[in-house]
N, C-alpha and C positions, 0 to 999 in steps of 0.2 A: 204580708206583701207578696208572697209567693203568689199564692191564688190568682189564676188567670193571666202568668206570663206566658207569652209566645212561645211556641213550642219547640225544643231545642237552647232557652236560654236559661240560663243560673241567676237565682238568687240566695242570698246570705240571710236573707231575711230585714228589716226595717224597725226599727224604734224609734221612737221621740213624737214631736209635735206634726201633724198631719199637715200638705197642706189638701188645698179643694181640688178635686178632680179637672175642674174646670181651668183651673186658674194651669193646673199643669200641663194641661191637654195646651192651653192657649199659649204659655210659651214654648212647648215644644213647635208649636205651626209657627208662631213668629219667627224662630230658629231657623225651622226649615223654610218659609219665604228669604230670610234672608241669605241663609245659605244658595238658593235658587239665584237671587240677581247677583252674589257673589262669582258662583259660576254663568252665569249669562256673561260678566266683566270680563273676568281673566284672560288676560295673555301669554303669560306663563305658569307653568307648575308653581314656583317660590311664593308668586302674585297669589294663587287661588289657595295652597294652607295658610298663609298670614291673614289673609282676606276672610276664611273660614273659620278659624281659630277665634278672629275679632270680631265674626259674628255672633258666634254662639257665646259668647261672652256677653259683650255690649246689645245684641238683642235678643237673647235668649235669659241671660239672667244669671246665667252658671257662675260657680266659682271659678271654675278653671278649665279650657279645653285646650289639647296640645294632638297635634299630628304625631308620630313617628313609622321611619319606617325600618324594614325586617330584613338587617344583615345574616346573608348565609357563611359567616364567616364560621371561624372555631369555637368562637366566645357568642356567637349566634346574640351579635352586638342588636341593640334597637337604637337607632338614627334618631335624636331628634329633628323635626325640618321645620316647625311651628308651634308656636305656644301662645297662649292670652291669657288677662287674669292675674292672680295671685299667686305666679310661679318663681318669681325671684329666688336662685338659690336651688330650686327642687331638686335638678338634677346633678346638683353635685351629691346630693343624699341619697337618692333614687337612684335601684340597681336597674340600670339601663340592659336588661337582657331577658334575653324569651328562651334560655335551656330549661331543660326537663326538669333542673330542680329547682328554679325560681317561679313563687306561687302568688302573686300579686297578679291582681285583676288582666292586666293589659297581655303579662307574657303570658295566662290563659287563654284567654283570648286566641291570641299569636298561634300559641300552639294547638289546640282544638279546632279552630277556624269557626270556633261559635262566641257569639255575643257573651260576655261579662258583663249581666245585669243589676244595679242596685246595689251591690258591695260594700257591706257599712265597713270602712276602714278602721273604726277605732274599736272594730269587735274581734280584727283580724290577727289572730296570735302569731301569725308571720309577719306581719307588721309594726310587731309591738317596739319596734327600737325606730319607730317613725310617729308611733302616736303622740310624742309632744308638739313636733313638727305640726301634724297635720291640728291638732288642735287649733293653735298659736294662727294657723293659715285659714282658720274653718273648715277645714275638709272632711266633709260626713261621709256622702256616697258614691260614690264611681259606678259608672258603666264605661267597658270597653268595648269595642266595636270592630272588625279585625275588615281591614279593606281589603278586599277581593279585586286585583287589578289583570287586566289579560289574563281571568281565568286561575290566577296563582295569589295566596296571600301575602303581601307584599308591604303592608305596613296597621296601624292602628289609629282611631279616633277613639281619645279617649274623654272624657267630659265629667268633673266632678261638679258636685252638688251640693251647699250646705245644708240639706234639710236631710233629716233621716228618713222620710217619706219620699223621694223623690223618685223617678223613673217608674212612676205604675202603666199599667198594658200599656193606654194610647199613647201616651207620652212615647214609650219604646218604642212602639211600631213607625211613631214619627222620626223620631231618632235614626231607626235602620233604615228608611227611607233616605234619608239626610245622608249617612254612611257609604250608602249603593251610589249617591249623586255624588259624594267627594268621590268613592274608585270610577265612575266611570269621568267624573270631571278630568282627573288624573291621566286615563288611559287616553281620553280624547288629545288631548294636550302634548302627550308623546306622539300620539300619533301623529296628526298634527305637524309635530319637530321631526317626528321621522320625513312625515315628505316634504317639510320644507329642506330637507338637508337631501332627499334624493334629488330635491329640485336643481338645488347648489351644486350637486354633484354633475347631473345631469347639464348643466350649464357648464361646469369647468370642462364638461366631454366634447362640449361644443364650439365654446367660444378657446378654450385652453389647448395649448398641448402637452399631453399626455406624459412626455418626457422630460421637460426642461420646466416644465408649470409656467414658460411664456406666453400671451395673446396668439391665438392661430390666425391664419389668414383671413378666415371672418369678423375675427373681430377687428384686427388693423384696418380691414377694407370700412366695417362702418366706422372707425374712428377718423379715416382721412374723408367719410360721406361728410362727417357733424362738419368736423374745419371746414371742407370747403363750401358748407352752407354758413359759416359764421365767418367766416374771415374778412369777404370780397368786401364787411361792410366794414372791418378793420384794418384791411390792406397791410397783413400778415404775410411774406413770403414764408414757407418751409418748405425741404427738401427731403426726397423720400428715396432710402436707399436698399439696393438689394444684394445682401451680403452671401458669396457661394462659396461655399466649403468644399473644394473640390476635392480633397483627400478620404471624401467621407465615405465612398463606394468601395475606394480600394481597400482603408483598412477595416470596412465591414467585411468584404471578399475574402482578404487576404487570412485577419484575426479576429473575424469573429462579430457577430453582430455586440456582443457586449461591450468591445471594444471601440466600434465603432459607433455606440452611444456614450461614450467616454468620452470619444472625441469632441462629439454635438457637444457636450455637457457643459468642457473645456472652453470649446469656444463660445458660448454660451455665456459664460461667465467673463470672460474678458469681454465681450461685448457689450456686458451692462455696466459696462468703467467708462462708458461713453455715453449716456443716456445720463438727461441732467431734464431735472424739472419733469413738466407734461410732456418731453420726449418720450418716444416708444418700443421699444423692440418687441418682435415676431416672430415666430418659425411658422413661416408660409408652406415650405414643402421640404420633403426629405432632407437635404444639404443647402436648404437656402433661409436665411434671415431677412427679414423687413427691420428697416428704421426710419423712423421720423422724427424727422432734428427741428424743431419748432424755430420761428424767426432765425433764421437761417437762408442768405443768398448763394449765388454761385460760387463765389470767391471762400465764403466761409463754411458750404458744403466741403470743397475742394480740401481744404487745411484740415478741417474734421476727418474727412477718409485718409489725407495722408497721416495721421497721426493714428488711425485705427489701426491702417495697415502696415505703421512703423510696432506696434504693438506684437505684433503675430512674427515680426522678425527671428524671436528666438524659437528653436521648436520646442511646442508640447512636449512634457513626459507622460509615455502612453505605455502600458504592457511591458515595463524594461528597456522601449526604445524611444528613441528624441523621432517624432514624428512633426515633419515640415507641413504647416497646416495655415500657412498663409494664404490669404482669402484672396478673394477678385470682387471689388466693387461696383455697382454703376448706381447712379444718381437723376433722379428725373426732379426738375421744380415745380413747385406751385407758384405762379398760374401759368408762368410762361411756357412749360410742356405741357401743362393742359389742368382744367379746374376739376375730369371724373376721377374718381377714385380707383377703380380699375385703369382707366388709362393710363395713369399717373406709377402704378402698378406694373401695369405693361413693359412702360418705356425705361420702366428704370430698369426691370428684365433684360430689355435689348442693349442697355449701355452695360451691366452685366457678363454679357455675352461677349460685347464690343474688346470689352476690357481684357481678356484671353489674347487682343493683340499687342496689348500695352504693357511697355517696358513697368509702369508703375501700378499693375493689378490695377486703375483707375478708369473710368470712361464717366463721364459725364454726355448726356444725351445728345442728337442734336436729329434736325428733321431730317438728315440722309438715312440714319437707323433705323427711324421709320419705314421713310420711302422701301429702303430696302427690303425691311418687313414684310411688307404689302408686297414686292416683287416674289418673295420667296414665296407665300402663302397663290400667289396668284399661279408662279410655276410647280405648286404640288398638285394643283388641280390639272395642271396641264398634263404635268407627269401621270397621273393616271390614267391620261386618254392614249399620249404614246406610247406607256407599256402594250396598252389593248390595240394599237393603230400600227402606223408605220411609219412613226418618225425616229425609232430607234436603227443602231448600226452596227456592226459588227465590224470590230477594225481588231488587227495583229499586231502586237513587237519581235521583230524577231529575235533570236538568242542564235550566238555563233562560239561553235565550241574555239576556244581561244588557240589551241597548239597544232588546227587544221585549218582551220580558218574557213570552215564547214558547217552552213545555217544546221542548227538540231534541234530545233523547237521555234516555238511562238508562244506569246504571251496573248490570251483572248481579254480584249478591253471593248468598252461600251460608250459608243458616242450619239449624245443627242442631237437631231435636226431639227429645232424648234421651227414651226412655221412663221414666226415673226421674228425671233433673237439670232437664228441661224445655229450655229452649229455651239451647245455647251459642255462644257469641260466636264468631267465625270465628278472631281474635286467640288465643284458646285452639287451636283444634281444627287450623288448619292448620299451626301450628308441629307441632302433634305426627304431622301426617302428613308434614312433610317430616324430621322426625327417625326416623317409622316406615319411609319408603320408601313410604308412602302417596299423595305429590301426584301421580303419573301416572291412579292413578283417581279421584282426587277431582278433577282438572281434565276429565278424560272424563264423568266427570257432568254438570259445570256444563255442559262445551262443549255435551253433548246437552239439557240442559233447556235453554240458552237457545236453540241453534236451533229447538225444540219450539215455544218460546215467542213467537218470531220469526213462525213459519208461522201460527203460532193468532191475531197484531195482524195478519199481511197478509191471512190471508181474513175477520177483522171489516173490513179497508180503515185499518188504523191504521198509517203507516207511519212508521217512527222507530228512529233508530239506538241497536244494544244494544251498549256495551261489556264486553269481556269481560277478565278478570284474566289474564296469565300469569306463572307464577314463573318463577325463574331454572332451576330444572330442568326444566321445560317447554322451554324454551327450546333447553337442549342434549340434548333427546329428538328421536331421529333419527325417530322415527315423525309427528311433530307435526303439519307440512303437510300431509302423507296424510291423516293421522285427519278435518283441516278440509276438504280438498277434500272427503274423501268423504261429509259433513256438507252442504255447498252442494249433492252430487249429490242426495243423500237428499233434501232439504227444498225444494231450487230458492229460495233465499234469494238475494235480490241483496247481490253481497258489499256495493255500497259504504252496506249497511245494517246493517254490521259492522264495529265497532272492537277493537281487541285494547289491553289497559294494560298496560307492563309496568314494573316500578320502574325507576329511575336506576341506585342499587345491583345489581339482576338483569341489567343489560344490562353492568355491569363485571367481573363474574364471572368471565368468559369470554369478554372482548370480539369476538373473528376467529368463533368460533362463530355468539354474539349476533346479531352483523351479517349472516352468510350467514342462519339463522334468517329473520330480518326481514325480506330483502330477498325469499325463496320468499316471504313473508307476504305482501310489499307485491306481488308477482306476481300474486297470485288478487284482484287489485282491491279489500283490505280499507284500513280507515282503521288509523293507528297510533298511538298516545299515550303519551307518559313521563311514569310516576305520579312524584309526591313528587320534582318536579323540585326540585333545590335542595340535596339531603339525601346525593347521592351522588357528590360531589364528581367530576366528569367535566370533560375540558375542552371549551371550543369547539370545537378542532378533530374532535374524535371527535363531541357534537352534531353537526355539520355533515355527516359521512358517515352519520346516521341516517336510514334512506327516513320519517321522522317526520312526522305531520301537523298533531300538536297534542302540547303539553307544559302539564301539569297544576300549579299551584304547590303545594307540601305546606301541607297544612294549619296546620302548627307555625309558616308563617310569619303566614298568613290571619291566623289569630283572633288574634293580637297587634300586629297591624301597625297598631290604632290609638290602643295605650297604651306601645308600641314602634319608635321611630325607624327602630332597625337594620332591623326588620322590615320596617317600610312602604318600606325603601327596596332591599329584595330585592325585594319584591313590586314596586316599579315599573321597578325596573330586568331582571327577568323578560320583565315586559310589553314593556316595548320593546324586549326581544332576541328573544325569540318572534317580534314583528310583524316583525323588521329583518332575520329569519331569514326569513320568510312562514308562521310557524306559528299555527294559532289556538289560545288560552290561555285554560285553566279554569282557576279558581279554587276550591280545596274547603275545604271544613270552614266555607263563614259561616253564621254562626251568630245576625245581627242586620241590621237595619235598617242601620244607619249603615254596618257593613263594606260592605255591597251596593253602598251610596249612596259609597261609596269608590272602588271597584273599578270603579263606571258611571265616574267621574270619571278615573280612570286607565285607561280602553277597554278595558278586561279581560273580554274577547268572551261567557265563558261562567261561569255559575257554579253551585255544586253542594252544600249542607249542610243542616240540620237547619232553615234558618231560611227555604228549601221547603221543603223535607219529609224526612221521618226515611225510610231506607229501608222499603218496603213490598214486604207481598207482592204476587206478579205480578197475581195475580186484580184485587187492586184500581187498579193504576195504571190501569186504562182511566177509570173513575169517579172516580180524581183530576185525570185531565186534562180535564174539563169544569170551565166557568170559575167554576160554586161551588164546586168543591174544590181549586182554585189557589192562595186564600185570599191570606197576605199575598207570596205571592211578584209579584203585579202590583202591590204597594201603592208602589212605588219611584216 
């Protein structure tokens, strides 16, 4: 039976009863047809060996064919994964393994990476403590088959036969045909599962986010598209709310971005203790949640947020510290705020927003949020034209040294002339340039009108220091410095006839920035000021690395601090850290006699509100610093 094997395979040679050429040739091709629509079927790997196995069985004829495949472990284990036939039992007998000194057909096989042809087992003196066995079973011949999968052998087809003639050439040739179609059925089918799982992947990249493994804003947006295309005809109200994590920027800033996905994480999980049934939760954007509370009206939105946001009352354990991580809500409904799904979106954003003013982190929507919407987005457009045009102004505060009663500064502020609204409040206009992306030109304005303005008091012979505003994005604009030297070139202004304020909160934003910031500032010889000291929770030690000249108390403390203990005693204890620092200390927002006559008595160097003078425009500060338009600021 040797004679005329394929080239590269073994045999043991053949004994017994012959059978025809023909007859073996014709079940090997039945085998391989059916092996063929077997794999044509398949939808998984388990499906196409079981499927294989019971082909070559039931239409091939065989006694026995079995899959396995080729563990790289220690024991260089063989897997079985399929079996047909008259196996019952085998492999409890059967040494299941392809090492070097195991010599049965298959771990040949295995280990060679060449076909194991014809193998009479009952001649195999390694097998002699199997020969009752395989008698008892009919098992005359084996061929094994060693599946070649991505290139690597990776498992075996083995097929036993009860005639002693079996497996001559074509029969073989058919067979390793049949073998190539199970490794590459095999490989296709991984691959296959491999891209359906990059698809799934690919999809949770999309629809998921990436942190919390909740729906992202695409996919909530098409979940509120389906409702509100099925509902109108069920007349389902639900309520779609947008939950803001306000804490999440600072202790990102403050501890650390791991930290600050700790947090997310946190609230994240208390958030899904309120989603019941087909309700939904989101992470739409950085610090912000989506929820959809399904049949759900106004009344019973309302009850649901207050019990979410009675929930967040205790603070988070975060990094060793209780971090106050109560949310602000707002709620828009279906259909009465609107039947789109982005608008519905929208609005519950703007009630979000709204809710910053409310005592209860709540706002429920209503069409003034809107309107106002629309007014804000309609005056960002505006604002862009009076940066470039001439509806902006330049107005002053003054500052009067408190123990002369001697104007020593101004404050440079910016007021809009809207050609239809009239004149708007800075509190308005510059929030919405730094939510436009507006304050890089809006502070290039001011900076060029007050140098302008600067030049125009030093050739009347007026000389007095202008301070000027900077935001926190100011701040972290790499251009900043430049822009001001090149402003002292233009104008030849003595810097140290220039102050820059920047908040408490602006300087913690970003503090290693801030600082470098500051200190280019404080290089060009300018004065430096921290507005609304008090308000921005900062420690001494960071004050104390401030190039700082002067720190400003906030006002919220001033005008209360003489029907308010607490108050009066920030305000004096300011003062005496300011001087114990070497800083000199303004006072803003007084607003009367007696605070003035307060703040004389507690050294409070400099002071600055309405009870001098309201800000003014530039034109007129000159004709207010003459001693009849001082008025009651010398009255002290």
């Amino acid at each position: 039976m040797d004679k005329g094997k394929p080239a590269g395979q073994q045999s043991d040679g053949c004994v017994g009863v012959s059978l025809d050429d023909y007859t073996r040739l014709y079940r090997a091709l039945r085998t391989l047809s059916a092996g063929n629509r077997t794999l044509a079927r398949a939808s998984d790997e388990a499906t196409l060996l079981h499927d294989m196995c019971h082909a070559i069985v039931e239409q091939g004829g065989y006694r026995m064919a079995w899959i396995g495949y080729a563990e790289h472990d220690e024991a260089r284990t063989i897997r079985p994964m399929a079996y047909a036939g008259v196996e019952e039992g085998i492999f409890e007998v059967f040494e299941l393994s392809w090492a070097d000194d195991i010599k049965h057909p298959t771990a040949l096989a295995l280990q060679s990476g060449v076909p194991r042809v014809g193998h009479l087992v009952l001649e195999d003196p390694a097998l002699a403590h199997l020969h009752e066995e395989q008698r008892r079973r009919g098992y005359v011949s084996v061929s094994a088959f060693p599946l070649v999968i991505d290139g690597e052998i990776g498992g075996n087809l083995s097929i036993i036969a009860g005639e002693t003639d079996a497996f001559g050439e074509d029969e073989v040739n058919v067979l390793s045909e049949l073998a190539e179609d199970v490794s590459f059925g095999i490989a296709a089918l991984r691959a296959r599962k491999r891209q359906q799982e990059a698809e799934v992947a690919l999809r949770q990249l999309a629809l998921y986010d990436g942190l919390t493994g909740l729906p992202n804003r695409a996919l909530f947006r098409t979940r509120l598209e389906e409702l509100a295309c099925q509902i109108p005809r069920l007349i389902r109200p639900f309520a779609v709310g947008i939950v803001a994590i306000d804490q999440f920027r600072e202790v990102n800033e403050m501890l650390g971005s791991r930290h600050g996905n700790d947090l997310l994480l946190r609230a994240a999980d208390q958030l899904r203790t309120f989603i019941d049934g087909e309700d939904l939760l989101a992470r739409v954007s950085d610090d912000e949640f989506a929820l959809l509370w399904l049949d759900t009206d106004a009344e019973h939105a309302s009850q649901r947020a207050a019990r979410l946001l009675a929930a967040f009352n205790e603070p988070l354990p975060l990094a060793e510290l209780a971090v106050d991580a109560r949310p602000r809500i707002g709620i828009a409904l279906f259909p009465g705020h609107g039947t789109d799904a982005e608008v519905l979106m929208r609005r519950a954003a703007v009630a979000a927003r709204e809710a910053r003013r409310t005592t209860t982190h709540c706002a429920i929507f209503t069409g003034n949020l809107d309107d106002e919407c629309a007014r804000n987005l309609a005056l960002v457009g505006d604002l862009h034209r009076a940066i470039a045009g001439e509806q902006l102004r330049l107005y002053c505060q003054p500052k009067i040294d408190i123990a002369s009663g001697v104007p020593c500064g101004a404050e440079a502020l910016v007021r809009w002339v809207h050609p239809e609204y009239g004149l708007i409040g800075p509190d308005r206009f510059i929030t919405l340039a730094e939510r436009a992306g507006l304050i890089a030109p809006l502070t290039s304005w001011v900076l060029g009108a007050a140098f302008r303005q600067l030049y125009a008091w030093q050739s009347d012979g007026l000389i007095l220091p202008l301070a000027i505003n900077l935001s926190a994005r100011d701040l972290l604009d790499g251009r900043l410095v430049d822009r001001i030297r090149g402003l002292f070139v233009t104008w030849g202004i003595d810097p140290a006839h220039v102050q820059f304020e920047l908040t408490e909160s602006a300087l913690l934003e970003d503090p290693s920035r801030s600082l470098e910031t500051l200190s280019r500032l404080k290089d060009l010889g300018v004065q430096l000021a921290v507005d609304d000291f008090g308000t921005g929770f900062s420690g001494l030690s960071y004050l104390q690395r401030l190039p700082a000249d002067s720190i400003k108390i906030d006002q919220s403390f001033v005008g209360r601090m003489l029907e308010h203990e607490g108050s009066d005693a920030i305000v004096r204890s300011t003062i005496d850290l300011g001087h114990d620092l070497g800083l000199n200390v303004v006072a803003e927002g007084v607003e009367d006699l007696a605070t003035w006559q307060r703040l004389a008595a507690l050294h409070c160097d400099v002071a600055q509100g309405f009870y001098i003078s309201r800000p003014l425009p530039v034109e007129e500060f000159a004709a207010w610093r003459q001693p009849e338009g001082l008025g009651r600021a010398v009255a002290h």
